[in-house]
Structure formats: structure tokens, C-alpha cells
C-alpha positions in Angstrom: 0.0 0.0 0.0 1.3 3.6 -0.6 2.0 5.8 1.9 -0.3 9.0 2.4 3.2 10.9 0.6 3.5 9.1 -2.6 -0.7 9.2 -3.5 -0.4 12.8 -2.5 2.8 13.2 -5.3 0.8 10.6 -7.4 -2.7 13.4 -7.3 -0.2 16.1 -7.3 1.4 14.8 -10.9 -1.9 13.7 -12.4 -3.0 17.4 -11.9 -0.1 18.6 -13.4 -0.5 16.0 -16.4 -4.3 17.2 -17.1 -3.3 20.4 -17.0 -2.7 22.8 -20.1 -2.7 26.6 -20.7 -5.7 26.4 -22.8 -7.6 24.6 -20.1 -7.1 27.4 -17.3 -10.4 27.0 -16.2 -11.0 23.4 -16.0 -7.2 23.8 -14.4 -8.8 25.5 -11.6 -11.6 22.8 -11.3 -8.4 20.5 -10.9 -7.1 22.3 -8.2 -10.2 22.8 -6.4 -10.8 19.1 -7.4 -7.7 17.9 -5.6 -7.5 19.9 -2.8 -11.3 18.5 -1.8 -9.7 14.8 -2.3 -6.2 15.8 -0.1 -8.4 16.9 2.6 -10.8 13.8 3.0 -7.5 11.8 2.9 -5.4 13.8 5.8 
């Protein structure tokens, strides 16, 4: 099982993967997104 660290680089770098420039608003949705999931999980 992975540690708490490596899903949080693991969300971390899939948000950074979906993310493009042309996208800065479904970018914030990611953010937003991800930062809802990081807090259930800590």
C-alpha cells in the first residue's frame, strides 16, 4: 500500500499532467478538485 506521501505526489502529478494553458479554467476545477480529495485523505 502507498503511503499518504506518494498518493499525494501521485494526485499532485496527475494534476499537473491534465493540466494545459488552454484549459485554465478546467485547471482551476483540478485544483479545487484535488485539494477537496487531499483533505478527505489527511
Amino acid at each position: 500500500m502507498a503511503s499518504l506521501v506518494d498518493q499525494h505526489e501521485q494526485v499532485e502529478k496527475g494534476l499537473l499532467e491534465l493540466r494545459t494553458p488552454r484549459e485554465g479554467q478546467s485547471a482551476i476545477l483540478e485544483d479545487a478538485l484535488g485539494r477537496a480529495v487531499l483533505d478527505t485523505v489527511y
